[in-house]
CHARMM-style PDB file with segment names, atoms N, HN, CA, C and O in Angstrom:
ATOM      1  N   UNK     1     -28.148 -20.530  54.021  1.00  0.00      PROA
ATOM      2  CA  UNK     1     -26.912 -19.896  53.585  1.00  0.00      PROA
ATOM      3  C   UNK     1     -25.983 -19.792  54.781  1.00  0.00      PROA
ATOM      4  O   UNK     1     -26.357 -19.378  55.878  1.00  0.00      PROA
ATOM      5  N   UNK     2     -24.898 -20.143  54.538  1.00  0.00      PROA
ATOM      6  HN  UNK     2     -24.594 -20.480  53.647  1.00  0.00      PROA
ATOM      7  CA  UNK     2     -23.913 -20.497  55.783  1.00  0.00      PROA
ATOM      8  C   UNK     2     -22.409 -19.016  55.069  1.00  0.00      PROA
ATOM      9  O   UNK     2     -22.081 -18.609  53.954  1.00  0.00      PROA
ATOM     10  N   UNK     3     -22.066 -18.789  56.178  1.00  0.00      PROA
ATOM     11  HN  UNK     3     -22.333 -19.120  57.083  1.00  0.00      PROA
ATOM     12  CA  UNK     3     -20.742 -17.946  55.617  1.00  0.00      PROA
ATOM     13  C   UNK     3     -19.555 -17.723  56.232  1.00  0.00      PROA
ATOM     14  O   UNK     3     -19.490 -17.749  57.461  1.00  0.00      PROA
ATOM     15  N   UNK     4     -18.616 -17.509  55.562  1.00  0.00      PROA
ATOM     16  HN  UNK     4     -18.669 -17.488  54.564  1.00  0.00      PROA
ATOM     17  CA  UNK     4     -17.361 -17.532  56.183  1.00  0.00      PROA
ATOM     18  C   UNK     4     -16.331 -16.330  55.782  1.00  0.00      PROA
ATOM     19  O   UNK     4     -15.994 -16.058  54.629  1.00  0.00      PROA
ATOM     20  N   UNK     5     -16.034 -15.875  56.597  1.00  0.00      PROA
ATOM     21  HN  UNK     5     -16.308 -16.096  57.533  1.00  0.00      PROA
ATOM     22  CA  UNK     5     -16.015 -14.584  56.342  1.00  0.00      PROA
ATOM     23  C   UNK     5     -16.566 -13.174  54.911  1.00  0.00      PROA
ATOM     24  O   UNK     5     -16.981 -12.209  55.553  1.00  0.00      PROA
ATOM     25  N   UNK     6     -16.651 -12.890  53.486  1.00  0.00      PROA
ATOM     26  HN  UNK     6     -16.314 -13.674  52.965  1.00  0.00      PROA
ATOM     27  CA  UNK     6     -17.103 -12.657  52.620  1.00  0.00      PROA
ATOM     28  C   UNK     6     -17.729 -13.423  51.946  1.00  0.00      PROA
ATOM     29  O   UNK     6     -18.500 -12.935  51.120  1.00  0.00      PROA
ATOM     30  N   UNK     7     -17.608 -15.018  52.071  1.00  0.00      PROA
ATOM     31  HN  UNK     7     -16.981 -15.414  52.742  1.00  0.00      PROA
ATOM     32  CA  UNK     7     -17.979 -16.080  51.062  1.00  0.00      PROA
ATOM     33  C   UNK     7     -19.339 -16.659  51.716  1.00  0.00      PROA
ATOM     34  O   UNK     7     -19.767 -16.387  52.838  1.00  0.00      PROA
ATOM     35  N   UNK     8     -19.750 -17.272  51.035  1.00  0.00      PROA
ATOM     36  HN  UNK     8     -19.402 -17.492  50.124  1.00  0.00      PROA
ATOM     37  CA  UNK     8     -21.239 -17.815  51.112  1.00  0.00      PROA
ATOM     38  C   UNK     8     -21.551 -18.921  50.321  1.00  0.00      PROA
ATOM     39  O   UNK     8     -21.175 -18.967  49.150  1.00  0.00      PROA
ATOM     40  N   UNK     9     -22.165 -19.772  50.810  1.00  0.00      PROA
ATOM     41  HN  UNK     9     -22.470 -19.734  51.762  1.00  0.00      PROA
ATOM     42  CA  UNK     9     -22.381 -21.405  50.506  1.00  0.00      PROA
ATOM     43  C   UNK     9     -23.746 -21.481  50.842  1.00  0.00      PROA
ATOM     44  O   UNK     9     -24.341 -21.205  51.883  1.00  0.00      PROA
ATOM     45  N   UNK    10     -24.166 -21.958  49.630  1.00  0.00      PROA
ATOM     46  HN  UNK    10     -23.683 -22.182  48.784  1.00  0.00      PROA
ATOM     47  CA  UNK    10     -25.874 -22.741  49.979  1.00  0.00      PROA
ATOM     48  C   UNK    10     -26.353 -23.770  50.220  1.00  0.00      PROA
ATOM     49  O   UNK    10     -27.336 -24.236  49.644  1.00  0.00      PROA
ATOM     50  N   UNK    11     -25.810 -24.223  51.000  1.00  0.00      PROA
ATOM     51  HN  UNK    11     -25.012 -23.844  51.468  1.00  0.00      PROA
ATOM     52  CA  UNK    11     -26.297 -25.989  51.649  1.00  0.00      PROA
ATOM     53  C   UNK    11     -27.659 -26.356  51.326  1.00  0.00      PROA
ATOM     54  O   UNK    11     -27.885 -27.494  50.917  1.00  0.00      PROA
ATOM     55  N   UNK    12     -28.325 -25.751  51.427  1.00  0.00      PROA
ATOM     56  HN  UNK    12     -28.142 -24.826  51.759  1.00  0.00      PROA
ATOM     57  CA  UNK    12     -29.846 -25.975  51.174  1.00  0.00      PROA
ATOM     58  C   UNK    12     -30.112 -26.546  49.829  1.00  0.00      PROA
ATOM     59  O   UNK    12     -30.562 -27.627  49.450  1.00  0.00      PROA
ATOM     60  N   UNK    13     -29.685 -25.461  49.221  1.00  0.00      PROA
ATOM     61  HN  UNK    13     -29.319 -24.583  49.529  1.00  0.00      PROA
ATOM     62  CA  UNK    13     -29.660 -25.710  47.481  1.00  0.00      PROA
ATOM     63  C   UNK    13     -28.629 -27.151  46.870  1.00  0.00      PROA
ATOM     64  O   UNK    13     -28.768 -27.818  45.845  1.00  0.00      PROA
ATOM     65  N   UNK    14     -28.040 -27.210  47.505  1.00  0.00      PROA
ATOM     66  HN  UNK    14     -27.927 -26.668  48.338  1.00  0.00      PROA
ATOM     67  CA  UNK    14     -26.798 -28.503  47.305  1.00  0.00      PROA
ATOM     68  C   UNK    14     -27.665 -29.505  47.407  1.00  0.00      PROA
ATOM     69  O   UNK    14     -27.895 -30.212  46.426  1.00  0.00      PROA
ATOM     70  N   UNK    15     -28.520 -29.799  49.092  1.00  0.00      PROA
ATOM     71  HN  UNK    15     -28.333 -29.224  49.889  1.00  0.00      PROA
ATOM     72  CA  UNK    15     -28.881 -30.672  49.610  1.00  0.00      PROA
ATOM     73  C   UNK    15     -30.164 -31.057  48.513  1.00  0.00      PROA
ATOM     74  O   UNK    15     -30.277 -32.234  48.170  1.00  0.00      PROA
ATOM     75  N   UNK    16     -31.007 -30.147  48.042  1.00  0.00      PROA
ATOM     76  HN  UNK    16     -30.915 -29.191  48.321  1.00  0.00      PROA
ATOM     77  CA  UNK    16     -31.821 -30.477  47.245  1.00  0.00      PROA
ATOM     78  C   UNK    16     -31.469 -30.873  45.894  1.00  0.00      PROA
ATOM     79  O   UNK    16     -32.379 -31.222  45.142  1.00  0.00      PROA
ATOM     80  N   UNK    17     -30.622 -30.867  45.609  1.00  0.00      PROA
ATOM     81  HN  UNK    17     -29.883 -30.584  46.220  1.00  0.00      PROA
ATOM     82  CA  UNK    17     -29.737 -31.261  43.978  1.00  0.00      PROA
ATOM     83  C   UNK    17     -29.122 -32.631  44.118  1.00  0.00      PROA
ATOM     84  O   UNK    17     -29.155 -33.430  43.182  1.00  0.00      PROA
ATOM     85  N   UNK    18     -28.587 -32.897  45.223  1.00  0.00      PROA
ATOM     86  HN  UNK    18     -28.560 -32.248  45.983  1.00  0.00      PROA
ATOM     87  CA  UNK    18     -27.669 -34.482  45.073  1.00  0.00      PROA
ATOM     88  C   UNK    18     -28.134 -35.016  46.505  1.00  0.00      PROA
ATOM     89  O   UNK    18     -28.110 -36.246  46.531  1.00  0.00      PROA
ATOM     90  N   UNK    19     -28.557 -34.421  47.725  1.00  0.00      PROA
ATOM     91  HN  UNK    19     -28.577 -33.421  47.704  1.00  0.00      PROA
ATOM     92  CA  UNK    19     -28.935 -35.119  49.298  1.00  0.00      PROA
ATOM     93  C   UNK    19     -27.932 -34.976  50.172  1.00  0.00      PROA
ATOM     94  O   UNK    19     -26.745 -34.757  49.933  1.00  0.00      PROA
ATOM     95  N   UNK    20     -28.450 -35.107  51.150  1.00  0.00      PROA
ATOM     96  HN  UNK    20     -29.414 -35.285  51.345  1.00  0.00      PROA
ATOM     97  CA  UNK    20     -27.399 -34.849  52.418  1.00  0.00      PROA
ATOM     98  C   UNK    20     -26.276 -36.025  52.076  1.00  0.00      PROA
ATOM     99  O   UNK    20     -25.082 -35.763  51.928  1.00  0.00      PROA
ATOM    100  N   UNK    21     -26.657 -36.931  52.005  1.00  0.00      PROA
ATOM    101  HN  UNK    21     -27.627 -37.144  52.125  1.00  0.00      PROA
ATOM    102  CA  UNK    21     -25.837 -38.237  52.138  1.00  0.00      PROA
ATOM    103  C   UNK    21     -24.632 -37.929  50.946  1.00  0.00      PROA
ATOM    104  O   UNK    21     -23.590 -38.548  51.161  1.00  0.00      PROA
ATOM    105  N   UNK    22     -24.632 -37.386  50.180  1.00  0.00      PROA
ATOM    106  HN  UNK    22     -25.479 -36.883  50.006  1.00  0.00      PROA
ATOM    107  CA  UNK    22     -23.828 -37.014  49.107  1.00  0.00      PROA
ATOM    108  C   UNK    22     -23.048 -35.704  49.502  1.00  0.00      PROA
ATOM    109  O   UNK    22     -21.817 -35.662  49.484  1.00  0.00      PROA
ATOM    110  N   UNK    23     -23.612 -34.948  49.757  1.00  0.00      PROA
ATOM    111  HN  UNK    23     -24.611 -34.982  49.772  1.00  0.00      PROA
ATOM    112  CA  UNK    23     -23.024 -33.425  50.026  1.00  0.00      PROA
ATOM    113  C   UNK    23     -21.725 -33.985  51.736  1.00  0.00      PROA
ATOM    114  O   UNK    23     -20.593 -33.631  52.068  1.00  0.00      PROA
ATOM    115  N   UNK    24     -22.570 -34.786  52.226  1.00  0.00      PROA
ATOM    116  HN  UNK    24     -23.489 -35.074  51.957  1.00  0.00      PROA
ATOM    117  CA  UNK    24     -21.098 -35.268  53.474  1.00  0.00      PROA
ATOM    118  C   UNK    24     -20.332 -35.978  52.976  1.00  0.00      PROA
ATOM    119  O   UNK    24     -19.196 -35.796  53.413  1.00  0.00      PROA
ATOM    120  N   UNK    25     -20.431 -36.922  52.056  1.00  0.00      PROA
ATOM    121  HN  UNK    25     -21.354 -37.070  51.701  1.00  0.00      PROA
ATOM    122  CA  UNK    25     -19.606 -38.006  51.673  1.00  0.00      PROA
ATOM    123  C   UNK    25     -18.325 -37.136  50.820  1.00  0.00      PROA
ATOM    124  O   UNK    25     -17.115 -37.361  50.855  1.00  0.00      PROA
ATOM    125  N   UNK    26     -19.282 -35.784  49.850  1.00  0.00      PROA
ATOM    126  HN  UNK    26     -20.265 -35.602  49.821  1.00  0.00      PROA
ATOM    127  CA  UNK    26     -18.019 -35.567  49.014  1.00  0.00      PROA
ATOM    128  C   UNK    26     -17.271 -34.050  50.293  1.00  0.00      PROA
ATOM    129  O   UNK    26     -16.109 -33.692  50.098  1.00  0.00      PROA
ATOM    130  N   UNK    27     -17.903 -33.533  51.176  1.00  0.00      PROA
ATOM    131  HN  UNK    27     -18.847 -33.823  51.335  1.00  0.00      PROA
ATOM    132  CA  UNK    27     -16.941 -32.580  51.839  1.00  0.00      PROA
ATOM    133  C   UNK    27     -16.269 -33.813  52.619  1.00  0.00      PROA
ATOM    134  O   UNK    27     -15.107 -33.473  52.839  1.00  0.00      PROA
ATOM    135  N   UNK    28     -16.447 -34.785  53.005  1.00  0.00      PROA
ATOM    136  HN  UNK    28     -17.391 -35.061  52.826  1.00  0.00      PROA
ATOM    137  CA  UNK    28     -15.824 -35.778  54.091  1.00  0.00      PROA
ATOM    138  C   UNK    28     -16.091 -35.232  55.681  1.00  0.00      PROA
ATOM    139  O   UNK    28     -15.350 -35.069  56.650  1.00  0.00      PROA
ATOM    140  N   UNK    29     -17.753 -35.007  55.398  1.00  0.00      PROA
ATOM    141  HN  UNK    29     -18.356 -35.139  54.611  1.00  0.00      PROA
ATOM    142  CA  UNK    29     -18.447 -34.723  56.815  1.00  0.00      PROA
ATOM    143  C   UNK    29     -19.232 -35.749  57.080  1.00  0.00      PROA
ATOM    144  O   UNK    29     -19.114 -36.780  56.417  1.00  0.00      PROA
ATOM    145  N   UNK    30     -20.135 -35.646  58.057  1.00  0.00      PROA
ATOM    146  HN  UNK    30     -20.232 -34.809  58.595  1.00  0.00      PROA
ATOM    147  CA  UNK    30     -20.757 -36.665  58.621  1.00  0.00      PROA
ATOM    148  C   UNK    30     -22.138 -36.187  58.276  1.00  0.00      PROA
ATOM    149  O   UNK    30     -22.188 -34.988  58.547  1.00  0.00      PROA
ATOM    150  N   UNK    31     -23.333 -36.638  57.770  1.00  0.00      PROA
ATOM    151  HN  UNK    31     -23.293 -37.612  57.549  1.00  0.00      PROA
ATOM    152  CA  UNK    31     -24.435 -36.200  57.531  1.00  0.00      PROA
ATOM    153  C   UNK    31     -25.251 -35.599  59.008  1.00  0.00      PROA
ATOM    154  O   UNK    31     -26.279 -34.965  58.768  1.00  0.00      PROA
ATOM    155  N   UNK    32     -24.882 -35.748  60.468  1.00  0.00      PROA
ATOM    156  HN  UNK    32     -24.047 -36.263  60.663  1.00  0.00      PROA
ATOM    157  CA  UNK    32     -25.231 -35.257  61.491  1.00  0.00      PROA
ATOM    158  C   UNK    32     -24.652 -33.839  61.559  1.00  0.00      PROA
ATOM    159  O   UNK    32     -25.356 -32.997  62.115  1.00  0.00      PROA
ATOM    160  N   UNK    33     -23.281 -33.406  60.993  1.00  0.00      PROA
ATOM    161  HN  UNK    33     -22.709 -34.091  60.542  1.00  0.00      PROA
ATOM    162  CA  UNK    33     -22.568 -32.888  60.756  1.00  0.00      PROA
ATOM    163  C   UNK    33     -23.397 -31.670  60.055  1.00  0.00      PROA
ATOM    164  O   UNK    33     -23.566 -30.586  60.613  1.00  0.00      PROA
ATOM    165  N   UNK    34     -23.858 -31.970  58.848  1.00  0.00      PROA
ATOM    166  HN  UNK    34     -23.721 -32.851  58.395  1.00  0.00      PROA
ATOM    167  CA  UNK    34     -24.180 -31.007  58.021  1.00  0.00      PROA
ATOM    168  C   UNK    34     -25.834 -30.926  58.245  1.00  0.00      PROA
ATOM    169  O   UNK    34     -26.463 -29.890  58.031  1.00  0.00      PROA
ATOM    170  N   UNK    35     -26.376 -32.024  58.654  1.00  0.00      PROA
ATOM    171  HN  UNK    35     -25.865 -32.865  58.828  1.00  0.00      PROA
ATOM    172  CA  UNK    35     -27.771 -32.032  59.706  1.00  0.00      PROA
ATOM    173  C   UNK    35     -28.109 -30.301  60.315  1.00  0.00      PROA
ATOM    174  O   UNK    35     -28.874 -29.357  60.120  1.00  0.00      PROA
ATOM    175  N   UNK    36     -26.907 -30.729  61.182  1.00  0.00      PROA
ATOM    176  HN  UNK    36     -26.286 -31.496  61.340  1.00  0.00      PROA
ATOM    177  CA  UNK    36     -27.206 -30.067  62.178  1.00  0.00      PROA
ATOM    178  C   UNK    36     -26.777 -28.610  61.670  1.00  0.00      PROA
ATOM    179  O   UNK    36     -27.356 -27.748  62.331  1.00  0.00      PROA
ATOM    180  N   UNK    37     -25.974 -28.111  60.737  1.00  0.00      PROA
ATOM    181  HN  UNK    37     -25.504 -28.811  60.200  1.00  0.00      PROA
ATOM    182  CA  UNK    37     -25.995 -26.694  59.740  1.00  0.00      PROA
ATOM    183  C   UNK    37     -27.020 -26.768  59.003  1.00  0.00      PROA
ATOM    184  O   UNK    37     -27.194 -25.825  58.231  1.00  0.00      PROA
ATOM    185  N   UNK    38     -27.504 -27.314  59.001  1.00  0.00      PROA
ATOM    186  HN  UNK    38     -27.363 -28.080  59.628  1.00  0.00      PROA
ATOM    187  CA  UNK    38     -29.027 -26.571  58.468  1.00  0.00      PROA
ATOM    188  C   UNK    38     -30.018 -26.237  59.325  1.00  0.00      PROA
ATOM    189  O   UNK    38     -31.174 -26.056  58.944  1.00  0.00      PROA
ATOM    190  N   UNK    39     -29.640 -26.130  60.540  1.00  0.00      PROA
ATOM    191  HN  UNK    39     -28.701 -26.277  60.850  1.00  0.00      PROA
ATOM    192  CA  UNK    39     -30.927 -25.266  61.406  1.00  0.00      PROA
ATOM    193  C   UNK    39     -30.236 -24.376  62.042  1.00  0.00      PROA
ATOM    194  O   UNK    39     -30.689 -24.068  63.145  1.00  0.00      PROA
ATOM    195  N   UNK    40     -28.834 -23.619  61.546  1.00  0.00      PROA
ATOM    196  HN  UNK    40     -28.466 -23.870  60.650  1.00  0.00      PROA
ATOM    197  CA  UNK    40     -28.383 -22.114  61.578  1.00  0.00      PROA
ATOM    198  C   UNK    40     -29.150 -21.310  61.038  1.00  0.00      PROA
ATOM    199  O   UNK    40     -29.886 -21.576  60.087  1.00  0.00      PROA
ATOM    200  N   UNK    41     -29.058 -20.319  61.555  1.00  0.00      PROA
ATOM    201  HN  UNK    41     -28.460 -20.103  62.327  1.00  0.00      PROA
ATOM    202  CA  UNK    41     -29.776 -19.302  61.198  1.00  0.00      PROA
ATOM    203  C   UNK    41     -28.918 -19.087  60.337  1.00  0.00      PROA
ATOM    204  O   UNK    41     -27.818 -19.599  60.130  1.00  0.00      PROA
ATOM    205  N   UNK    42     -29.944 -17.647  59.431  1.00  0.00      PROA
ATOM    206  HN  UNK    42     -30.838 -17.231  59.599  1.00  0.00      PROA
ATOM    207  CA  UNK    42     -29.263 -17.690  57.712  1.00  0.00      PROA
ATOM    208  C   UNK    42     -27.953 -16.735  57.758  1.00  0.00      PROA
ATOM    209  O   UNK    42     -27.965 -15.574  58.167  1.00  0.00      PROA
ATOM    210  N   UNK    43     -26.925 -17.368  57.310  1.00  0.00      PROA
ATOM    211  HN  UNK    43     -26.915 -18.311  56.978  1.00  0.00      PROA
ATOM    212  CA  UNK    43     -25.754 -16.307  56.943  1.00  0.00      PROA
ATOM    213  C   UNK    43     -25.138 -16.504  58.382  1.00  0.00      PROA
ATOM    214  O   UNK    43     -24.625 -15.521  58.916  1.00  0.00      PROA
ATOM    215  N   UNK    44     -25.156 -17.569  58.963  1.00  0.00      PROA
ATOM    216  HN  UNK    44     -25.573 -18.368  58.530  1.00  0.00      PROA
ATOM    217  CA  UNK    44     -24.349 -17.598  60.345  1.00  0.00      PROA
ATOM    218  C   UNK    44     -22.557 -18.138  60.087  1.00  0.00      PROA
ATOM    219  O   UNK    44     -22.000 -19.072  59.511  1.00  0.00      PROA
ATOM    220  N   UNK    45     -22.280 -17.357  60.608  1.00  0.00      PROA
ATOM    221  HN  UNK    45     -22.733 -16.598  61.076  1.00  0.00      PROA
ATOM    222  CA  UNK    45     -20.834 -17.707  60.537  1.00  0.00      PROA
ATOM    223  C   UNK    45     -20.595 -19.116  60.908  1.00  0.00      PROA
ATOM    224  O   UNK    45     -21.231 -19.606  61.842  1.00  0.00      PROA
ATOM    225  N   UNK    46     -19.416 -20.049  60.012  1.00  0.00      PROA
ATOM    226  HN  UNK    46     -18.900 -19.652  59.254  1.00  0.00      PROA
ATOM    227  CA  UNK    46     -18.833 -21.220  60.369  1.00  0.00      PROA
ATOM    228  C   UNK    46     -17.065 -21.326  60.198  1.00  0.00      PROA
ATOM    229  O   UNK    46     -16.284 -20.587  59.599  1.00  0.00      PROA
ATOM    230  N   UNK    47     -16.904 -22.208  60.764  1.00  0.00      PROA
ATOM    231  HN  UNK    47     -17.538 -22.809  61.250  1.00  0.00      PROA
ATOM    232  CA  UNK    47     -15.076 -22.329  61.134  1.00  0.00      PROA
ATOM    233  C   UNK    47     -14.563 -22.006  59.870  1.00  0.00      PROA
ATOM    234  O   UNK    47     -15.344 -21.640  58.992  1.00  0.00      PROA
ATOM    235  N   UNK    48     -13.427 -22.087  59.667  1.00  0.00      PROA
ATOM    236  HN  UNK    48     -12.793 -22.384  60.381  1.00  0.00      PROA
ATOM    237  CA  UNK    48     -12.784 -21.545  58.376  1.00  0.00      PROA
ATOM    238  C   UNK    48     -12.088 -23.085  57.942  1.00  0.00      PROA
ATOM    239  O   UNK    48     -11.512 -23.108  56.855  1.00  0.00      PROA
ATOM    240  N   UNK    49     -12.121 -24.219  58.662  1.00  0.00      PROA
ATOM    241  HN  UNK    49     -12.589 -24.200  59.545  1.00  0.00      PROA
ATOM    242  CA  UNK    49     -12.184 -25.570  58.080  1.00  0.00      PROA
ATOM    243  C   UNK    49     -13.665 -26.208  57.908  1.00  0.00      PROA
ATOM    244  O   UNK    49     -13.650 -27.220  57.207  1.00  0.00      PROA
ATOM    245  N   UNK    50     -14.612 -25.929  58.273  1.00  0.00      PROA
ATOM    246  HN  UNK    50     -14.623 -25.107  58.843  1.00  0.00      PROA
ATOM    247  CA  UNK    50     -15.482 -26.261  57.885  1.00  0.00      PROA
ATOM    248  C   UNK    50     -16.027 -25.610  56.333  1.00  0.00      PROA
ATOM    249  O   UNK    50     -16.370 -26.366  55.423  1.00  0.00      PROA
ATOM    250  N   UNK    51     -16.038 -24.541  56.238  1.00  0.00      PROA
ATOM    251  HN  UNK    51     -15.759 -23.927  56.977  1.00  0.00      PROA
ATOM    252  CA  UNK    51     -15.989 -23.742  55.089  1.00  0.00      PROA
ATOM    253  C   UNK    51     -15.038 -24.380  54.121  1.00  0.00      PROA
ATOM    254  O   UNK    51     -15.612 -24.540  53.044  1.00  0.00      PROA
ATOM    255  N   UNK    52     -13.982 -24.742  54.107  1.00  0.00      PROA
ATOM    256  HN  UNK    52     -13.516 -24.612  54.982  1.00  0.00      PROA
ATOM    257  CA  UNK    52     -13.182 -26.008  53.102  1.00  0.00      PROA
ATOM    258  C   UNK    52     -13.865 -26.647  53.001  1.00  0.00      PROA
ATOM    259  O   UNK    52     -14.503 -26.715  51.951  1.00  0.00      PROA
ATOM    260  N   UNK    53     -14.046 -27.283  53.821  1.00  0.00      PROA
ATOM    261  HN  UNK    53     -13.527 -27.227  54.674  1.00  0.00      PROA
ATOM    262  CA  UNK    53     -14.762 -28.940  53.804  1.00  0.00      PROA
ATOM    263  C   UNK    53     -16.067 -28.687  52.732  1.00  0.00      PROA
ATOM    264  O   UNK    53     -16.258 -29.254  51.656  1.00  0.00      PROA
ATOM    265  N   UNK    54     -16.901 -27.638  53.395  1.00  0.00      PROA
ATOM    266  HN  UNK    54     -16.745 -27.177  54.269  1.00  0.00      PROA
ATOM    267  CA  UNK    54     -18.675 -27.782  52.731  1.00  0.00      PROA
ATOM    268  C   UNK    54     -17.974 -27.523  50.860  1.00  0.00      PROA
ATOM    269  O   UNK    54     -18.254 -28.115  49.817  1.00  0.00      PROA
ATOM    270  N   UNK    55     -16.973 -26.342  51.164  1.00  0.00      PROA
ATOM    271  HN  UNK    55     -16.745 -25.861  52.011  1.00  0.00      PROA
ATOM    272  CA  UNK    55     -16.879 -25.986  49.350  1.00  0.00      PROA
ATOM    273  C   UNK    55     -16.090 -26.679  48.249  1.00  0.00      PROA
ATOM    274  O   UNK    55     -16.070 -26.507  47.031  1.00  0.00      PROA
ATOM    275  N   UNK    56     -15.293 -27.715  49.251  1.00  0.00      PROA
ATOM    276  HN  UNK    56     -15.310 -27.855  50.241  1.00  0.00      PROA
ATOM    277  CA  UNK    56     -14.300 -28.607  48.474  1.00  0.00      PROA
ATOM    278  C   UNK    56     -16.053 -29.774  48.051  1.00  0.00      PROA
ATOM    279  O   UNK    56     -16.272 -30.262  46.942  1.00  0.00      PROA
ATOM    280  N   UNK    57     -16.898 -29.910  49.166  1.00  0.00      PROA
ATOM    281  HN  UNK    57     -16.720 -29.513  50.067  1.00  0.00      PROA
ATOM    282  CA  UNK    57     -18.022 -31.098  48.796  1.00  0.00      PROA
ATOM    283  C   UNK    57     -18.550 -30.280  47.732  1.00  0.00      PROA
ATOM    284  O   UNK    57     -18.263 -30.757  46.634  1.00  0.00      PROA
ATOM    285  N   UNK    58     -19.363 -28.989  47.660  1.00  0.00      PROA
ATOM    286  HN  UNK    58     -19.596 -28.601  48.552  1.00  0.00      PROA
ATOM    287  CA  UNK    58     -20.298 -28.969  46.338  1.00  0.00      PROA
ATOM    288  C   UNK    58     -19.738 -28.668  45.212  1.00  0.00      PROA
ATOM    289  O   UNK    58     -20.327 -28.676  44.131  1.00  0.00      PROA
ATOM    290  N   UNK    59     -18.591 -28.389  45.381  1.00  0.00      PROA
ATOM    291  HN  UNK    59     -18.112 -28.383  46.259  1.00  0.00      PROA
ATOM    292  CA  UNK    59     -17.410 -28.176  43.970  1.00  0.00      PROA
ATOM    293  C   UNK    59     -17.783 -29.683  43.233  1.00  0.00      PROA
ATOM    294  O   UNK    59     -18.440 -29.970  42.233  1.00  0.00      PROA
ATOM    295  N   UNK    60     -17.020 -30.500  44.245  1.00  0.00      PROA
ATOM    296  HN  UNK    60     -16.486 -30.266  45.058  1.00  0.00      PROA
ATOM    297  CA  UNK    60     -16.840 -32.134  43.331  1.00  0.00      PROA
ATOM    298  C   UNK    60     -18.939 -31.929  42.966  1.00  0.00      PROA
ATOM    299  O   UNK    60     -19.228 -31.881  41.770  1.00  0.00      PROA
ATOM    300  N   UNK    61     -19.686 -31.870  43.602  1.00  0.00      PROA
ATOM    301  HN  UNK    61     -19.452 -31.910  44.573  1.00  0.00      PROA
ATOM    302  CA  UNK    61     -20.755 -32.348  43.380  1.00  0.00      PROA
ATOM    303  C   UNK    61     -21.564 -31.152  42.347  1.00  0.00      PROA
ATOM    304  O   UNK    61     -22.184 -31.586  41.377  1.00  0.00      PROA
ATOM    305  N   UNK    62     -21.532 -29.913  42.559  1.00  0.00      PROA
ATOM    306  HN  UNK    62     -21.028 -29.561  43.348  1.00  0.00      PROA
ATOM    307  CA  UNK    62     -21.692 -28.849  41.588  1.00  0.00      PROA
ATOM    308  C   UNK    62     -21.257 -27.803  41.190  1.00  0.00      PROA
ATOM    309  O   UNK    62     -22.073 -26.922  41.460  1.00  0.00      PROA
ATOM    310  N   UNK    63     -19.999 -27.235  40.451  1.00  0.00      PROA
ATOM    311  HN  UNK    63     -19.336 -27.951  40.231  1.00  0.00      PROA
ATOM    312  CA  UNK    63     -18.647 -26.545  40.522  1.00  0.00      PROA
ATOM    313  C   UNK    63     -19.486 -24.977  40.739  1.00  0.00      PROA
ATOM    314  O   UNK    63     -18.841 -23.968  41.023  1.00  0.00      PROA
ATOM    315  N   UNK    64     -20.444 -24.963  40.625  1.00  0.00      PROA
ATOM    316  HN  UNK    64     -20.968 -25.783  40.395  1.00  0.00      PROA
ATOM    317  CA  UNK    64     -20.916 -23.493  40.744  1.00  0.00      PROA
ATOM    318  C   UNK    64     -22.129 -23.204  41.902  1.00  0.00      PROA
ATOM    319  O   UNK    64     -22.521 -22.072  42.187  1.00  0.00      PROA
ATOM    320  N   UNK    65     -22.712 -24.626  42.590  1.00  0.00      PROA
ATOM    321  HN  UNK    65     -22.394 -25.546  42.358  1.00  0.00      PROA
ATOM    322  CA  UNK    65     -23.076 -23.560  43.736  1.00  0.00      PROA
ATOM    323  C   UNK    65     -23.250 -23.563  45.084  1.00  0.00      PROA
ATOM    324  O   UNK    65     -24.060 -23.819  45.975  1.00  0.00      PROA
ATOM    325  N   UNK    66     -21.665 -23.000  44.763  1.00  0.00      PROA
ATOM    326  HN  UNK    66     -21.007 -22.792  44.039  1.00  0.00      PROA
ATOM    327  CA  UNK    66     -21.017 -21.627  46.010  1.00  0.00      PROA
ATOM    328  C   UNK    66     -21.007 -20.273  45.794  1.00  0.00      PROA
ATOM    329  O   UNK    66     -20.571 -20.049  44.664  1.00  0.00      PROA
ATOM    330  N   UNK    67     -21.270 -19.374  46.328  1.00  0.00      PROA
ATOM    331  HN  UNK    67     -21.624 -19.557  47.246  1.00  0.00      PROA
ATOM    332  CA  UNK    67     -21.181 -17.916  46.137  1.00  0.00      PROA
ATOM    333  C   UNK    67     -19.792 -17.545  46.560  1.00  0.00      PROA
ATOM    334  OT1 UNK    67     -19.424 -16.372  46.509  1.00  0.00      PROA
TER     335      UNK     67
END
């Protein structure tokens, strides 16, 4: 679970539903990119463009899960 200021995104859960390779392609990250957010610790704060990026990707890929 990654967060940005009140909001919260489950990369984990994304990644297991469609794959890394999908979850970068639809935020328009790099799979090293989102690699490497998954060995944050849980609920660690991220940029407030990265937070676009991850929720604009699991929207197109699953409109509901983002918190």
């Amino acid at each position: 679970m990654l967060r940005w200021g009140d909001h919260k995104v489950d990369v984990e859960r994304t990644i297991a539903a469609h794959g890394q390779a999908a979850l970068a392609a639809a935020a328009g990250m790099s799979s090293t990119v989102i690699g490497r957010m998954r060995r944050y610790d849980d609920e660690q704060p991220i940029k407030p463009e990265t937070w676009t990026k991850l929720q604009a990707g699991i929207t197109q890929l699953a409109p509901c899960e983002y918190v």
